[in-house]
SEFIZA-3560 file (N, C-alpha, C; in Angstrom, 3 decimals):
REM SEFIZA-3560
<numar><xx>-17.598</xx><yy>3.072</yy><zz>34.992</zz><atom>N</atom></numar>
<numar><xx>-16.478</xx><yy>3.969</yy><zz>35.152</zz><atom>CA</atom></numar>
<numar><xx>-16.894</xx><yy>5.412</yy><zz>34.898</zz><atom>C</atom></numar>
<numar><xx>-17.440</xx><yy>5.876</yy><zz>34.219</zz><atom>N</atom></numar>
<numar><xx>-17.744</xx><yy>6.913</yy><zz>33.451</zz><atom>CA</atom></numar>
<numar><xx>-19.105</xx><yy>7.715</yy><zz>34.291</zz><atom>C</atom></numar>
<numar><xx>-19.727</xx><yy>7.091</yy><zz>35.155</zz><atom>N</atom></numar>
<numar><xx>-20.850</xx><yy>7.554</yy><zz>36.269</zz><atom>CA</atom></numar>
<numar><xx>-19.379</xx><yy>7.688</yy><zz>37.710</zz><atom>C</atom></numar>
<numar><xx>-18.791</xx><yy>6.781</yy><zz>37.840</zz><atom>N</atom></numar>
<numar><xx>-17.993</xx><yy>6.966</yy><zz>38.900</zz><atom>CA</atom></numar>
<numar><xx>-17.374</xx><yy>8.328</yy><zz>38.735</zz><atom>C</atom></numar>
<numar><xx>-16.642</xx><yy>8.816</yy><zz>37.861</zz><atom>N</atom></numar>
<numar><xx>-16.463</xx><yy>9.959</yy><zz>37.531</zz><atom>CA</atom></numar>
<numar><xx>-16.655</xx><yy>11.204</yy><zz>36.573</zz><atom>C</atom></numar>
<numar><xx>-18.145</xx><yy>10.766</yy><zz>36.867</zz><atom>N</atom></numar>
<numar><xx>-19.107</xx><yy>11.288</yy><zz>35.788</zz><atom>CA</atom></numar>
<numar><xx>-18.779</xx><yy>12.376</yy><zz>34.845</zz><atom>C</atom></numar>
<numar><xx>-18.513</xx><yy>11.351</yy><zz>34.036</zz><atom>N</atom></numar>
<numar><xx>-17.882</xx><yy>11.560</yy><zz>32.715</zz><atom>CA</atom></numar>
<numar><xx>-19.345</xx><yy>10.983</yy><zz>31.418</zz><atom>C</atom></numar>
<numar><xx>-19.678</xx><yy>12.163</yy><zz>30.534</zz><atom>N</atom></numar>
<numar><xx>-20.408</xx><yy>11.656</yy><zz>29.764</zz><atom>CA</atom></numar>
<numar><xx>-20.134</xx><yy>10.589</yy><zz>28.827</zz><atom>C</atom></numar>
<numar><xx>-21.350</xx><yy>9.852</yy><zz>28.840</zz><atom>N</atom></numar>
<numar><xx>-21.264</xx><yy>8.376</yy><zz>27.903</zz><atom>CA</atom></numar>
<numar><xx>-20.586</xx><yy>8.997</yy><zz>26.334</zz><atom>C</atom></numar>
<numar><xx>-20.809</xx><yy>9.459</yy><zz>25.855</zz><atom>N</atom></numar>
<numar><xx>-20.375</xx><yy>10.675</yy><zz>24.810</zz><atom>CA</atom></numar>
<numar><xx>-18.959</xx><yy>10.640</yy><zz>24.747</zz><atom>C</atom></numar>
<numar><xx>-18.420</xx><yy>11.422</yy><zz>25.634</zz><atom>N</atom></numar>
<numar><xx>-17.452</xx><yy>12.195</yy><zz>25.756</zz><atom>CA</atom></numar>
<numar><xx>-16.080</xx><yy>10.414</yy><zz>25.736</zz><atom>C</atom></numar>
<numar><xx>-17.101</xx><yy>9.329</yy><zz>26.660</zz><atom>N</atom></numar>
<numar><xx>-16.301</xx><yy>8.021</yy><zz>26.962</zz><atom>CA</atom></numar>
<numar><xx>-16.389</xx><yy>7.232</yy><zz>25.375</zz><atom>C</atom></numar>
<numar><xx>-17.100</xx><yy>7.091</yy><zz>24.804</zz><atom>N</atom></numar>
<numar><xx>-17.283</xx><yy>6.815</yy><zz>23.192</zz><atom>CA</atom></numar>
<numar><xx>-16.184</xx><yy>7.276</yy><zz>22.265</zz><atom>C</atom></numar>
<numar><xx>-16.039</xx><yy>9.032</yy><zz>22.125</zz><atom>N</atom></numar>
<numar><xx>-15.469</xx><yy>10.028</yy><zz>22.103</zz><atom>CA</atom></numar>
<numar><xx>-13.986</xx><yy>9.513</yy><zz>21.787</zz><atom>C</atom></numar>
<numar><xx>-13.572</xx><yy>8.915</yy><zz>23.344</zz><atom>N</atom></numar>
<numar><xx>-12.157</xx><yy>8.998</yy><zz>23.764</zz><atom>CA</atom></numar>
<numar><xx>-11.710</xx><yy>7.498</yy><zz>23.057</zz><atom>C</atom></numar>
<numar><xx>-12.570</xx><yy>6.636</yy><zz>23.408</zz><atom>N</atom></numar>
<numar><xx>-12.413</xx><yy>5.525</yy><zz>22.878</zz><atom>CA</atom></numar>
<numar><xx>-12.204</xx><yy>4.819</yy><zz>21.542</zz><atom>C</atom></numar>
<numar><xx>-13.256</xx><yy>5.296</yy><zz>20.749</zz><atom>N</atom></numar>
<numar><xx>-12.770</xx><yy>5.570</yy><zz>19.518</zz><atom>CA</atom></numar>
<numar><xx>-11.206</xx><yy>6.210</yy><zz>19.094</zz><atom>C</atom></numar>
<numar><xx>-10.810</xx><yy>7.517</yy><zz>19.426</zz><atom>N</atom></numar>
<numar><xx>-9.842</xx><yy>7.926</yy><zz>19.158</zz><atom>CA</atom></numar>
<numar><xx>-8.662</xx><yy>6.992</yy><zz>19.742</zz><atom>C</atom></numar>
<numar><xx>-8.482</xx><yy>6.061</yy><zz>20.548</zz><atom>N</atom></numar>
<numar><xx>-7.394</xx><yy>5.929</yy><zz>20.999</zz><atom>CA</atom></numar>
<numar><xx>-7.178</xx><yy>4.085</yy><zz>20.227</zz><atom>C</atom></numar>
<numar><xx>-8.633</xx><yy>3.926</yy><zz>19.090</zz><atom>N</atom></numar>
<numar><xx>-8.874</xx><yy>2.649</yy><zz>18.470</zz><atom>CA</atom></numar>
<numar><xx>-7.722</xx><yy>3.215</yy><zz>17.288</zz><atom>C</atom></numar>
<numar><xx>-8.476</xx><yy>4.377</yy><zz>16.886</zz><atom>N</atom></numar>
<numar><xx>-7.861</xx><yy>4.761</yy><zz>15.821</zz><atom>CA</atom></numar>
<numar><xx>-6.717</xx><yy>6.159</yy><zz>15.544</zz><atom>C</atom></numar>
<numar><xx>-5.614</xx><yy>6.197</yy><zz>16.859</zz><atom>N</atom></numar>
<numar><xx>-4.783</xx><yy>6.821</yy><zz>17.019</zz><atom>CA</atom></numar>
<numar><xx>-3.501</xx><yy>5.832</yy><zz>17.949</zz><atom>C</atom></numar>
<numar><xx>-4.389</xx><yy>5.366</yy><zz>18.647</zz><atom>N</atom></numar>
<numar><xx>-3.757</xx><yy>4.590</yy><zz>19.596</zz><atom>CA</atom></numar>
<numar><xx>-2.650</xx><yy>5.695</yy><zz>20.463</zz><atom>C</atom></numar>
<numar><xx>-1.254</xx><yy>5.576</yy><zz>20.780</zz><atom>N</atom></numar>
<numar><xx>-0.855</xx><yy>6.738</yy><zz>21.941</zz><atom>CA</atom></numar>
<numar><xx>-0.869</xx><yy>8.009</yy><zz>21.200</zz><atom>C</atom></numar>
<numar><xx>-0.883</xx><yy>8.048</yy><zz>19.604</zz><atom>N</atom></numar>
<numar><xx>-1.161</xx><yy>9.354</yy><zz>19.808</zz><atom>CA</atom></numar>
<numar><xx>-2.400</xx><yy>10.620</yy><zz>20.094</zz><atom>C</atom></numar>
<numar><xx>-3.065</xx><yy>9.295</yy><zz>20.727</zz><atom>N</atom></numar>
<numar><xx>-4.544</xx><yy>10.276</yy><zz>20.551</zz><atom>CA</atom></numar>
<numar><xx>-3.684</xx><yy>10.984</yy><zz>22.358</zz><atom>C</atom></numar>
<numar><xx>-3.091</xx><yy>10.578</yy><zz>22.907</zz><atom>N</atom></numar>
<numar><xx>-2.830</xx><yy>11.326</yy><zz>23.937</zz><atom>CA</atom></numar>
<numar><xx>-1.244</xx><yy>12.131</yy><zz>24.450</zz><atom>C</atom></numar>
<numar><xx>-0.951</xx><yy>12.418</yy><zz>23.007</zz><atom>N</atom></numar>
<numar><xx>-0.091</xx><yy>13.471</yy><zz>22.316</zz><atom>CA</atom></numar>
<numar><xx>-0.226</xx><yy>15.057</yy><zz>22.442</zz><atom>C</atom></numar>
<numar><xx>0.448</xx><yy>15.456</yy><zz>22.271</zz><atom>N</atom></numar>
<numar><xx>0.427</xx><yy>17.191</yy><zz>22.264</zz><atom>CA</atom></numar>
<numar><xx>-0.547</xx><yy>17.868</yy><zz>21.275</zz><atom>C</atom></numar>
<numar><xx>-1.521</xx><yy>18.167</yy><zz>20.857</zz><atom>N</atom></numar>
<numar><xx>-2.772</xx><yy>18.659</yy><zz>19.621</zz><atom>CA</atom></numar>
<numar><xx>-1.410</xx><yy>18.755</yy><zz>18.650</zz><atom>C</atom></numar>
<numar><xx>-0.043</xx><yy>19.565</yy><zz>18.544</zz><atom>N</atom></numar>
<numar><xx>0.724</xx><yy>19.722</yy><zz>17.253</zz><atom>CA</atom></numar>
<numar><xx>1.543</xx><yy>18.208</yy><zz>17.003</zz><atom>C</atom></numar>
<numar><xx>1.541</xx><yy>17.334</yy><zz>17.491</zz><atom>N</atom></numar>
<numar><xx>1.996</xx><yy>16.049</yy><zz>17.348</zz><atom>CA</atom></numar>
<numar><xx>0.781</xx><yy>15.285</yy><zz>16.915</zz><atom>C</atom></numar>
<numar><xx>-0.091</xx><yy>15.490</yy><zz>16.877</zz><atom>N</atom></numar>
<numar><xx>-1.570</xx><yy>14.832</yy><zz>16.762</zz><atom>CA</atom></numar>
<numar><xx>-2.222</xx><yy>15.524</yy><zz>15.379</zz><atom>C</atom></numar>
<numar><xx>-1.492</xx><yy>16.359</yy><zz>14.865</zz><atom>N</atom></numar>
<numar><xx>-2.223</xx><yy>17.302</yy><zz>14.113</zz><atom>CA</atom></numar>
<numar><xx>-0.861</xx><yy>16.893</yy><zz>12.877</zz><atom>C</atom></numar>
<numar><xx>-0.031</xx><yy>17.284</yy><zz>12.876</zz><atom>N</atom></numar>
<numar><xx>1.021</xx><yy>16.673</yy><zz>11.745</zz><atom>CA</atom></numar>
<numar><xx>0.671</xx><yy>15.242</yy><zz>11.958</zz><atom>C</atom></numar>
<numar><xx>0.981</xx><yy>14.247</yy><zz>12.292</zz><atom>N</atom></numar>
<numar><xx>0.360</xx><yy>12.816</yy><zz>12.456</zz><atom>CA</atom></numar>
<numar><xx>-1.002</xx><yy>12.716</yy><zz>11.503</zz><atom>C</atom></numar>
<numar><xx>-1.994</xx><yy>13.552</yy><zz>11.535</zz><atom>N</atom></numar>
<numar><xx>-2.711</xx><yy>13.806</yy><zz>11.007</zz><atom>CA</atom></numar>
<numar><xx>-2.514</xx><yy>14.031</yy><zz>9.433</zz><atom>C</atom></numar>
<numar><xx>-1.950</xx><yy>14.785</yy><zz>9.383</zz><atom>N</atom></numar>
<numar><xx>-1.541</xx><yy>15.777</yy><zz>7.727</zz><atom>CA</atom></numar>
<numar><xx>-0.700</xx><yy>14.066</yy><zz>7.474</zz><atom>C</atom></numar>
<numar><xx>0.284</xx><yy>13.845</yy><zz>7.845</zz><atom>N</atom></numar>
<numar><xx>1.309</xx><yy>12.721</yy><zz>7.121</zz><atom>CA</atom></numar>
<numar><xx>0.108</xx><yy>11.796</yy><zz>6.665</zz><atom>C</atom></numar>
<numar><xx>-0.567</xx><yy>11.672</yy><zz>7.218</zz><atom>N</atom></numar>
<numar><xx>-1.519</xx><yy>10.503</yy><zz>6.964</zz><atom>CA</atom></numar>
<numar><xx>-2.413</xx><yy>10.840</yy><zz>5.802</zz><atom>C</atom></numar>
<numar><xx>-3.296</xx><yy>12.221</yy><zz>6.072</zz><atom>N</atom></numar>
<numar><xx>-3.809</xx><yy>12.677</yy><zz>4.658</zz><atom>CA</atom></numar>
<numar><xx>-2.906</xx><yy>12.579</yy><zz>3.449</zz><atom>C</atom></numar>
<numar><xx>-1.400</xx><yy>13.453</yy><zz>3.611</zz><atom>N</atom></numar>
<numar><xx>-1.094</xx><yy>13.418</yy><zz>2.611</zz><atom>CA</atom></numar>
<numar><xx>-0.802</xx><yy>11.662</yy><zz>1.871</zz><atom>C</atom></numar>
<numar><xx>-0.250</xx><yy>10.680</yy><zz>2.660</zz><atom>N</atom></numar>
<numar><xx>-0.130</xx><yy>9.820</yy><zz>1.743</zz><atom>CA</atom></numar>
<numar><xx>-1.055</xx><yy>9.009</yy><zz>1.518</zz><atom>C</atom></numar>
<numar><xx>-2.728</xx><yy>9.237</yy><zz>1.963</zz><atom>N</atom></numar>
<numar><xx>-3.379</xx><yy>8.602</yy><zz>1.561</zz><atom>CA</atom></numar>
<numar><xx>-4.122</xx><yy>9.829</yy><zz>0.382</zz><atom>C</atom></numar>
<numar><xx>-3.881</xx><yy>10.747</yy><zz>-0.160</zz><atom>N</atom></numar>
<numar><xx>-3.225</xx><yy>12.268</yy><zz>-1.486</zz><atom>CA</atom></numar>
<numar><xx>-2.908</xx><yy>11.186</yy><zz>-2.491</zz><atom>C</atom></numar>
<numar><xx>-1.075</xx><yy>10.829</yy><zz>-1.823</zz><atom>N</atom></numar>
<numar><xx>-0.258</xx><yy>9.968</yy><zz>-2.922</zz><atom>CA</atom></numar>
<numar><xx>-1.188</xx><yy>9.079</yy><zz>-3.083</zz><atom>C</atom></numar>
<numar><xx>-1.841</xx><yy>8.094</yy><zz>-2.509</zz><atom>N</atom></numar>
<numar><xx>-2.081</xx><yy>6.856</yy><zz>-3.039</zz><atom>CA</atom></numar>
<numar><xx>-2.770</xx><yy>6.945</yy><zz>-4.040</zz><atom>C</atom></numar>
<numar><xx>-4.030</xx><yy>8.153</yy><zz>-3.408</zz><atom>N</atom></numar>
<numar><xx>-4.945</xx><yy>8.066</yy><zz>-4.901</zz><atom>CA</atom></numar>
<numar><xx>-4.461</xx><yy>8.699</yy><zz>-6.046</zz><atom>C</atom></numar>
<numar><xx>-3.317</xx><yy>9.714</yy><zz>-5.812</zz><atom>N</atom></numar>
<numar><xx>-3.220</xx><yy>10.284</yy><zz>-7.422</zz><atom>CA</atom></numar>
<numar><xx>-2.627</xx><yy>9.312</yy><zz>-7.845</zz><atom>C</atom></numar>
<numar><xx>-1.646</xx><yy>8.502</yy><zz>-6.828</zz><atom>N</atom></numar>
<numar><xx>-0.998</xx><yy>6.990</yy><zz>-8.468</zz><atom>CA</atom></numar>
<numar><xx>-1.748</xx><yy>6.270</yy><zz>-8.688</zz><atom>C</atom></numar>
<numar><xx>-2.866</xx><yy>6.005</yy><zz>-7.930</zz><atom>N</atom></numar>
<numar><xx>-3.997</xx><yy>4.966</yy><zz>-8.755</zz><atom>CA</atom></numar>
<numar><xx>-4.393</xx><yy>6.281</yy><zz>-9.758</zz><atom>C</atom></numar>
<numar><xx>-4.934</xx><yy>7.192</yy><zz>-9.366</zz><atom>N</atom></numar>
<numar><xx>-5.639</xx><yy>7.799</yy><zz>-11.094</zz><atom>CA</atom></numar>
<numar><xx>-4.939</xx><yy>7.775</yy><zz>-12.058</zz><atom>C</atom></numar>
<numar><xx>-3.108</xx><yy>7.787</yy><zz>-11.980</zz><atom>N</atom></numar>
<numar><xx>-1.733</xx><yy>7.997</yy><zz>-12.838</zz><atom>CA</atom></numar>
<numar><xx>-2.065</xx><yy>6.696</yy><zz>-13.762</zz><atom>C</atom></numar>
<numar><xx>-2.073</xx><yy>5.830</yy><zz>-12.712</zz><atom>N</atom></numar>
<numar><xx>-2.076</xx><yy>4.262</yy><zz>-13.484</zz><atom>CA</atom></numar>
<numar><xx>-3.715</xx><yy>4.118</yy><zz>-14.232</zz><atom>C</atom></numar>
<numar><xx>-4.654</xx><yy>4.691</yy><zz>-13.225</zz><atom>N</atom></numar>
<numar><xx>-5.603</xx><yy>4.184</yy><zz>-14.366</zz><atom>CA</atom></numar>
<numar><xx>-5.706</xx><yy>5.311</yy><zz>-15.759</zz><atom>C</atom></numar>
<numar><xx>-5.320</xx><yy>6.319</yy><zz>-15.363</zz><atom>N</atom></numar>
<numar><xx>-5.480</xx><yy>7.435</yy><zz>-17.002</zz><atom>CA</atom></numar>
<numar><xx>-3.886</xx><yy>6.697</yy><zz>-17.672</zz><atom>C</atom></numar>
<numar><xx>-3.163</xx><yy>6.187</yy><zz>-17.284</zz><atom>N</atom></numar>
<numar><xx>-2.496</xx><yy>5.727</yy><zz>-18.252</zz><atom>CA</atom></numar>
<numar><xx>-3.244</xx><yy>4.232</yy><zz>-18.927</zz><atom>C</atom></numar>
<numar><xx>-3.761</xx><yy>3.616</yy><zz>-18.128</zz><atom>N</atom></numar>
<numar><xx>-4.466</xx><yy>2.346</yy><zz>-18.802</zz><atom>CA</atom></numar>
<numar><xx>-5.558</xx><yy>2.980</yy><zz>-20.174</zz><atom>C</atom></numar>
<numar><xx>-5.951</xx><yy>3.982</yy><zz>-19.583</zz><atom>N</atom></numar>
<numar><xx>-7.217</xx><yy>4.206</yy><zz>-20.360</zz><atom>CA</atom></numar>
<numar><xx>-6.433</xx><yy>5.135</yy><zz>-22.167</zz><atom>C</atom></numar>
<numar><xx>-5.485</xx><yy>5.607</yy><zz>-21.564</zz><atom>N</atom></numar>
<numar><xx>-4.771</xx><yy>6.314</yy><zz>-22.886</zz><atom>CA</atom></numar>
<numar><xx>-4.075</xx><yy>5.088</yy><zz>-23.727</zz><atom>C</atom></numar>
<numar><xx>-3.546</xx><yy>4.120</yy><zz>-22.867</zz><atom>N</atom></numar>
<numar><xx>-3.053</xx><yy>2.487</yy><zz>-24.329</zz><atom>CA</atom></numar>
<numar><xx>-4.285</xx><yy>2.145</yy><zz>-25.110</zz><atom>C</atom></numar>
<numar><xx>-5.776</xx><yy>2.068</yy><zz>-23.808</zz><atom>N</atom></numar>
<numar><xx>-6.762</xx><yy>1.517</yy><zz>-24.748</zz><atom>CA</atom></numar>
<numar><xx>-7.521</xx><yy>2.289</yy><zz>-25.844</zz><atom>C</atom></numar>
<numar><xx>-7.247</xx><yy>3.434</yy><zz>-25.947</zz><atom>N</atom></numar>
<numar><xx>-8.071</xx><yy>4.410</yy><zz>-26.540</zz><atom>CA</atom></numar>
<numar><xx>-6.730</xx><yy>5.030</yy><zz>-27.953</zz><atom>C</atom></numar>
<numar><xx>-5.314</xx><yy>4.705</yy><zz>-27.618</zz><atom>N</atom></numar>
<numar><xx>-4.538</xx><yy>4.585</yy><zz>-28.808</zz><atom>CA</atom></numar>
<numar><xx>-4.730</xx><yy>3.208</yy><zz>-29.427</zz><atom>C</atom></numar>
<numar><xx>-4.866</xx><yy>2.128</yy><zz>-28.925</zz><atom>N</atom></numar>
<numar><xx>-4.932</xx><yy>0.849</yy><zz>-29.774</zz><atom>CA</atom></numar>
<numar><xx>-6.530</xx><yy>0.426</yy><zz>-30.320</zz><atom>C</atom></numar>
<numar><xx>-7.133</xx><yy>1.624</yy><zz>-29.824</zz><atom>N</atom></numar>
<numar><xx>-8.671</xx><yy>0.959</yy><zz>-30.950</zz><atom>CA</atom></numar>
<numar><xx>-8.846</xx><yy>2.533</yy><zz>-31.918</zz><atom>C</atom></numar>
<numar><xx>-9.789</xx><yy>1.329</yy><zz>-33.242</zz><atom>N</atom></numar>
<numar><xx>-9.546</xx><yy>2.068</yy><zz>-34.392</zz><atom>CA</atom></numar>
<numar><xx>-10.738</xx><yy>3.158</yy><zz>-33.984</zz><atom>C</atom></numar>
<numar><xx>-10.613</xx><yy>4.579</yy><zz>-34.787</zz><atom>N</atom></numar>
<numar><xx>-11.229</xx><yy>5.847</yy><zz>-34.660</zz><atom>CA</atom></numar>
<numar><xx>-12.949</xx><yy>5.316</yy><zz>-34.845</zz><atom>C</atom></numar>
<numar><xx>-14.078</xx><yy>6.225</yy><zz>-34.743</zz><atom>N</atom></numar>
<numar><xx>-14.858</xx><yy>6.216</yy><zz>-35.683</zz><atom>CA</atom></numar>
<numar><xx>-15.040</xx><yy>6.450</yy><zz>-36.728</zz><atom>C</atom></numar>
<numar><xx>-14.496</xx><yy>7.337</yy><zz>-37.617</zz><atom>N</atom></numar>
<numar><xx>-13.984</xx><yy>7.564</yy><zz>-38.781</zz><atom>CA</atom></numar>
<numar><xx>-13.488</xx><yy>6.771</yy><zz>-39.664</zz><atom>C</atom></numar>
<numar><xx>-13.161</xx><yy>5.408</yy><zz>-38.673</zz><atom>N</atom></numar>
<numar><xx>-12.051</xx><yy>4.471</yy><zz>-39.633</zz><atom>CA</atom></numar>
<numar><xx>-11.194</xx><yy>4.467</yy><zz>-40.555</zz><atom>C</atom></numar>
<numar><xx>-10.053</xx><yy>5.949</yy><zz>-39.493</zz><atom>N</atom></numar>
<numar><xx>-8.840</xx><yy>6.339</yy><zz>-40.186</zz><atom>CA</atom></numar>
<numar><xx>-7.927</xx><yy>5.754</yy><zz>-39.142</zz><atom>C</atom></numar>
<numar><xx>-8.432</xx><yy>5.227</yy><zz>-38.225</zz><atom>N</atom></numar>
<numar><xx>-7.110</xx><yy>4.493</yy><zz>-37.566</zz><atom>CA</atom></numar>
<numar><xx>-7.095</xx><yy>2.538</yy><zz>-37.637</zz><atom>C</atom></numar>
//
């Protein structure tokens, strides 16, 4: 396909990929493709700051419930 209308192997890779991992919006308007974009960064933002939320809260129970070095707690 891509010699028929010689189109670089590249450029056919390129397109293909994007439309694996966009699917119709890889053939969207660039500002529909570009917010689509951001929504996606940002909640994959959220995901990781509530995993760090949850793990710095795990790590602050374990570090109040063991005794000091000092062995004043």
């Amino acid at each position: 396909m891509g010699r028929e209308h010689r189109l670089a192997e590249g450029l056919l890779v390129r397109w293909r990929r994007e439309v694996a991992e966009r699917g119709d919006a890889a053939f969207g308007s660039p500002e529909e493709t570009s917010t689509i974009a951001l929504e996606r960064k940002v909640a994959e933002l959220e995901r990781v700051c509530g995993q760090l939320a949850l793990e710095n809260a795990a790590l602050k129970k374990g570090l109040s419930t063991r005794p000091s070095r000092s062995g004043t707690r």
